[in-house]
N, C-alpha and C positions, 0 to 999 in steps of 0.2 A: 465544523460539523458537530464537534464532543460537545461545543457552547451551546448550541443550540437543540439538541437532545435534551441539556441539561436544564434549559429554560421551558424544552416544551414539558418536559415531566415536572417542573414544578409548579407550572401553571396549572397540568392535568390534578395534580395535587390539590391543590390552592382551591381549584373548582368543583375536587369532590368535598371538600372539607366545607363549603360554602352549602354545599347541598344537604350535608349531614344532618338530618332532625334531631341527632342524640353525639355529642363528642364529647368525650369523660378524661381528661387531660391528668394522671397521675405520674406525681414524682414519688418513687419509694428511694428512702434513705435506708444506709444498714448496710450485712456484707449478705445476707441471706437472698439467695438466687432461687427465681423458680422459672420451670417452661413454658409457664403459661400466665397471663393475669386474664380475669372476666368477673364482669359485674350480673348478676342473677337476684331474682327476686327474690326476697325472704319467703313469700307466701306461697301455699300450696294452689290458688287459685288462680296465680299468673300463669299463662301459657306463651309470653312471650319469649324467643328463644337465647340464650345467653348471650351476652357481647364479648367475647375474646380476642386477644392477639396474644402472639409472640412476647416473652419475657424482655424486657426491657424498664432501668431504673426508672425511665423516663418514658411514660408510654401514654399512647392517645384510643382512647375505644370510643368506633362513630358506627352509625348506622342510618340508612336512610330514612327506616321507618324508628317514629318516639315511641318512647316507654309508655307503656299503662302507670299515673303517677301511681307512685308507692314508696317502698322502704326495699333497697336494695345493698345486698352486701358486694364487699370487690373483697376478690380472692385471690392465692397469688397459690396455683395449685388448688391444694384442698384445705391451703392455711387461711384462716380470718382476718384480714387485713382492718377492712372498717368497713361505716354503714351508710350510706348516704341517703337523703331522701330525693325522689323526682318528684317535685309538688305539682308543674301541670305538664299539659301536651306540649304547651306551648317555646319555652324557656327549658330546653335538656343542655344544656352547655354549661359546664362545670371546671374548675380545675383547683384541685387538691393536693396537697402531699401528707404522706405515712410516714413517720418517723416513729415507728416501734406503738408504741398506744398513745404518741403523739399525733394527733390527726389535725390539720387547719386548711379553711379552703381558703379562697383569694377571691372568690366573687360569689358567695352565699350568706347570705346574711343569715335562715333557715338552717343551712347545716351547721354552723354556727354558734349559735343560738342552741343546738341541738347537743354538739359537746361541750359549750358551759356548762348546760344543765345536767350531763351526765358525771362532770368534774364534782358538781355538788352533790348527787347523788351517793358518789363513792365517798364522800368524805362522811355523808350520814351513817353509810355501812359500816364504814372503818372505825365509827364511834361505837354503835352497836356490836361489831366481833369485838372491840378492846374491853365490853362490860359480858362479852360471853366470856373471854379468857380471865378475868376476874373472875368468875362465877365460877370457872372450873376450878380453878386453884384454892376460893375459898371451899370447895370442897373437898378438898383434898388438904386443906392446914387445918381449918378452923371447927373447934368444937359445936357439938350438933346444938348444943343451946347459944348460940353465937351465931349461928349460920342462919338461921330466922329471918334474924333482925337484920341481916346484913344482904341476906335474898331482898327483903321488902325495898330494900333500898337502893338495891340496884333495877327493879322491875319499876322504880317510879322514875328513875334514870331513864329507862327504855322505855317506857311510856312518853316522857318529855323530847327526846330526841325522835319517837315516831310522830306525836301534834309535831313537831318543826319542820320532820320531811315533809307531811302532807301539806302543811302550809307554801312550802316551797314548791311543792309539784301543783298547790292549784295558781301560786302566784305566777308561776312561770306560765301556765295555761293558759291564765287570762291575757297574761302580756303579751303572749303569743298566741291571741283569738282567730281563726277564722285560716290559720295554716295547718299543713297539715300535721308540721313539730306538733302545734298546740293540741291538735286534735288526737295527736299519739300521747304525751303526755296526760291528757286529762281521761283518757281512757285507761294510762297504767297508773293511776292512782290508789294511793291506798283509800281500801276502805277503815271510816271511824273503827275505833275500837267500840264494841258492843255494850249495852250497861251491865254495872256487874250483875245483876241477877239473871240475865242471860246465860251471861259466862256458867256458871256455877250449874245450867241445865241444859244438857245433850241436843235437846229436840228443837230446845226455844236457840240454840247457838247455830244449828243447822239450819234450821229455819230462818233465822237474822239475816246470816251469810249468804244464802240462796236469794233472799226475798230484795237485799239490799248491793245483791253481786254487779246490777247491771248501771246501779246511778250513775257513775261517771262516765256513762259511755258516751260517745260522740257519732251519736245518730244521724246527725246533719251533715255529716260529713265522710261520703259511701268511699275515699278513698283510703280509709281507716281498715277496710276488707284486704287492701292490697298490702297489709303490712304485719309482720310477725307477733305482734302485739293482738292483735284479734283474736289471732290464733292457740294463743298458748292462753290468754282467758277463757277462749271457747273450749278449750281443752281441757280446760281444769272447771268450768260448771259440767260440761256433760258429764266426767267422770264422777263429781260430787251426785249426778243427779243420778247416776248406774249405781254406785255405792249404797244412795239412802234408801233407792227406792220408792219414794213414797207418794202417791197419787195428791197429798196435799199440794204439794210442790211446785205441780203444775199449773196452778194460778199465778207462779212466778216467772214461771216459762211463758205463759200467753200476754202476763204485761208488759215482758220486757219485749215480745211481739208489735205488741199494742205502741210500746212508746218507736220501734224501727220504722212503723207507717210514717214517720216524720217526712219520709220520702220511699219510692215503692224500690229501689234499686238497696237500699241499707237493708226495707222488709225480706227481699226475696235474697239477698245475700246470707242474712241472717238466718233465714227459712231454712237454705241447702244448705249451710254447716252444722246446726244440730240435726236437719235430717239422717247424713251422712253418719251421724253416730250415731242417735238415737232410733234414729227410724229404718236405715238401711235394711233390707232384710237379710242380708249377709252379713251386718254388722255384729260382733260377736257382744258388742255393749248395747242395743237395743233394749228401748225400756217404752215397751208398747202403749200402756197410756198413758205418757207424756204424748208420743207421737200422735195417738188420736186425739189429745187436747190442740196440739200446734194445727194438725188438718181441718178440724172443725173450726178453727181458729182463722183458716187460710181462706177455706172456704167462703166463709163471710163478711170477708174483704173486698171492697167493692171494687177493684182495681185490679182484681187477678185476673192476667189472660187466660184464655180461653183451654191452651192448652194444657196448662198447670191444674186452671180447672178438672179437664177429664181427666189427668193421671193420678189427683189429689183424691176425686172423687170415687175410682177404681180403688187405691189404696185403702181408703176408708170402709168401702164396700168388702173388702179380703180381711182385713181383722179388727171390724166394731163389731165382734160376733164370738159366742161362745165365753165367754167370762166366767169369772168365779161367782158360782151363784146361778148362772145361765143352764137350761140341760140343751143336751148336746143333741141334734137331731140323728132321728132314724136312721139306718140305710141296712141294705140288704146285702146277704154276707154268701161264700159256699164255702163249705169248712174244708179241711184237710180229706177227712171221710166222704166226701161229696154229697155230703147234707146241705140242704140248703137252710138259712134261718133271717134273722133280721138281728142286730146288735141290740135289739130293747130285749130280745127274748134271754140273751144272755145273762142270768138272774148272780149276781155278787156282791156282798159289802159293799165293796169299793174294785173298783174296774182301773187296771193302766192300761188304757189306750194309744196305741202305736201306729199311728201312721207312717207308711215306709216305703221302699223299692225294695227288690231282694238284691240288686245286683247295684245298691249305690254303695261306694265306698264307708262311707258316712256313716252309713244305719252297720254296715257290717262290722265298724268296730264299736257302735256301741253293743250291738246284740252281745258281742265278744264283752267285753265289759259286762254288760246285765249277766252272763253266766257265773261268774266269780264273786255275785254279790251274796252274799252268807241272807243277808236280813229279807232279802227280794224274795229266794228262795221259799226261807224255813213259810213268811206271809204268803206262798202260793201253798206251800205243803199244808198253812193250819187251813186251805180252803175259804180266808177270809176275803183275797185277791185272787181276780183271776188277770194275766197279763193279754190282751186283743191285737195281736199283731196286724194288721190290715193292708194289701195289696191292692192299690186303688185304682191302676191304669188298664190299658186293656191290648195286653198279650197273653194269652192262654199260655206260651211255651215256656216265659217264663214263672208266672204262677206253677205250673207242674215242674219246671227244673229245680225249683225252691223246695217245697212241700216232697221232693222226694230228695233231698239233699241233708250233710248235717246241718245246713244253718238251721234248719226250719226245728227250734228245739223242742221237743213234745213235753215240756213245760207249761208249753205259751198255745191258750188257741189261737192258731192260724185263721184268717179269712183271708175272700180275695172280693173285692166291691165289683164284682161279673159286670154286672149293668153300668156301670164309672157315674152315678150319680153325686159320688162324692166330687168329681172332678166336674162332670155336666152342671151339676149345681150351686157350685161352688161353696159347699156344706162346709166346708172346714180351708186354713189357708194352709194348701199345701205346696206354695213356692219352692220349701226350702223342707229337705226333711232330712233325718228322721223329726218327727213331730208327734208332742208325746203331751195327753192331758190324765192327769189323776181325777177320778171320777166315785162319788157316791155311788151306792145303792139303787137310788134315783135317776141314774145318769147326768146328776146335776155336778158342776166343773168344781172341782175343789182348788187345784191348782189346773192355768193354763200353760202350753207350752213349759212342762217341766224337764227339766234340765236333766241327764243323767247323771251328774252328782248330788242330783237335790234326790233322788229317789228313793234309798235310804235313810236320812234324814226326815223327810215325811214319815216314812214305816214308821220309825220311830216316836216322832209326833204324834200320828194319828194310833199309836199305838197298838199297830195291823200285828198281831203276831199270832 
């Protein structure tokens, strides 16, 4: 009877392993014990759910349903073991062993292929920290008229060993055309080093790097989304592109657009990763006209469904409007005194217009903020500014619970937009607020959406005192 228990569960074995679309067969060497091993994706756009079992040196993780191919790590806990790649749907059967940051598979040519190349990468690194640790030391022995000649000498060292990496990461790319190694590879490429007369200019160096960020990318190939490589690139232009700021830039965001149409799934993957930072409107790194370069951008792509369509075009519609330079439309106000007026009639140099709730958290610690600013102040006392706090929604009890409260500071005219045509018309985007423009005379926009640390800083600029 014990025999044939023993036969029928290995059979039932044998049948579910047969079934498995995904079986990751790991030998860990070493004496290092964990409770858990599971392979997970590097990327934040996978929602497939992890594969785990029980700790074992010797363990098998299967699942019925396959991976989204990608670049997935196995973990033993929350320690890093290694990385493996799933190149299609079809082929998830693998088997590997970890031997400390020795990693070899036995039937992947791909993964393979994948830590030779990593073997050569660390040997380039370990060339370049050996001429950083030279560099330290000649600063710390050698005479400042000695150290010159002997810097020059070492950065043409480091010049010559980075042409070598980048030769080796695009010869390995080529060798490996058309996988997905290749296609991570030739995406983490270095970029050339820039001519020297770049070097030597701030704007033209920023400019090189942004305009030249996206060449080696592997647009043809939309599994390249599923893998950590994307991600930490895409991480580091939007942050370059929050940092510079600058509206030129954006012609390098639409072509590097321009060249992901190579197919519509690489476009629209590409599309929601910088939206997410740049465009999100909770995003704290939004950099609003880049975002409306990418949406007019999206827009007139002949392949955009329908849906993407109206949400692209609703976005567009909430902030192509009010810019620096733009004046700001009308609307009709009732003040703290119960006068009624229109924000044109409110006559000042220069106007800080505040759009707000009285009762969002948000707006209440910046008003707490704007009390303790010295410069905001003294610019409302010389009568040069006046501050337009604006309640735009429409509850009477809390407009009067505000206005007879200490928030409501009698520094600041209070309004309350009675008729909500700010909201009906959608005059200004007020998703997310507090929401604050610095305004001429004119009510034409000097700055939009200013920051409350930039508010001071302007006073200053604009020399309000």
């Amino acid at each position: 009877m014990m025999m044939r228990r023993t036969l029928i569960t290995t059979m039932l074995m044998f049948t579910m392993a047969c079934m498995a679309q995904v079986s990751i067969h790991i030998d860990i060497k070493g004496d290092k014990t964990f409770d858990s091993v599971f392979v997970r994706s590097e990327a934040k756009l996978q929602t497939k759910k992890y594969l785990s079992a029980p700790y074992s040196p010797s363990v098998t993780l299967q699942d019925k349903e396959s991976l989204k191919p990608g670049m997935y790590e196995i973990l033993g806990d929350s320690t890093y073991l290694a990385v493996i790649f799933i190149p299609s749907e079809k082929n998830q059967k693998f088997s590997l062993t970890i031997d400390g940051e020795n990693v070899t598979f036995a039937n992947s040519k791909e993964n393979t292929a994948y830590y030779d190349y990593l073997r050569g990468m660390i040997g380039y690194n370990k060339r370049l920290d050996s001429l950083n640790e030279e560099f330290q030391r000649a600063q710390r022995t050698l005479p400042q008229y000695m150290l010159k000649v002997f810097v020059d000498s070492l950065s043409a060292n480091a010049r010559r060993i980075n042409d070598e990496m980048r030769t080796y990461q695009r010869k390995t790319a080529a060798a490996n055309k058309g996988t997905l190694m290749g296609s991570v590879v030739a995406t983490a490429t270095y970029l050339n080093d820039p001519p020297q007369e770049v070097v030597s200019d701030r704007h033209l160096f920023q400019s090189y790097y942004i305009e030249h960020f996206f060449d080696n990318f592997a647009w043809n190939d939309p599994r390249i989304f599923n893998t950590i490589v994307i991600e930490q690139k895409l991480k580091e232009i939007c942050n370059m592109i929050y940092q510079y700021d600058n509206p030129e830039y954006d012609t390098f965001v639409v072509a590097a657009l321009n060249q992901a149409k190579v197919n519509q799934t690489s476009y629209e993957y590409l599309f929601d990763a910088l939206e997410h930072v740049l465009g999100s409107n909770i995003s704290p790194y939004k950099v609003e006209h880049t975002y409306i370069a990418m949406l007019k951008d999206a827009l007139a792509y002949p392949k955009l469904d329908e849906n993407r369509k109206r949400r692209y075009t609703r976005e567009l519609g909430f902030i192509d409007k009010n810019h620096a330079g733009d004046t700001v439309p009308d609307f009709r106000l009732v003040l703290a005194n119960g006068d009624t007026t229109t924000f044109y009639a409110i006559e000042s140099e220069y106007t800080l217009l505040y759009l707000q709730h009285p009762t969002c958290p948000t707006c209440h610690q910046v008003r707490n903020r704007m009390k303790g600013f010295d410069k905001l102040n003294r610019a409302i006392e010389s009568g040069k500014l006046k501050v337009v706090m604006v309640y735009f929604e429409d509850d009477p009890k809390v407009w009067d619970n505000y206005i007879h409260s200490s928030e409501a500071n009698p520094k600041y005219l209070q309004g309350w937009n009675f008729d909500q045509t700010i909201d009906d018309k959608d005059l200004f985007d007020t998703r997310t607020i507090p929401y604050m423009f610095l305004l001429d005379k004119d009510k034409v926009v000097i700055k939009k959406d200013l920051l409350v640390n930039e508010i001071e800083p302007y006073i200053d600029y604009l020399k309000i005192y």
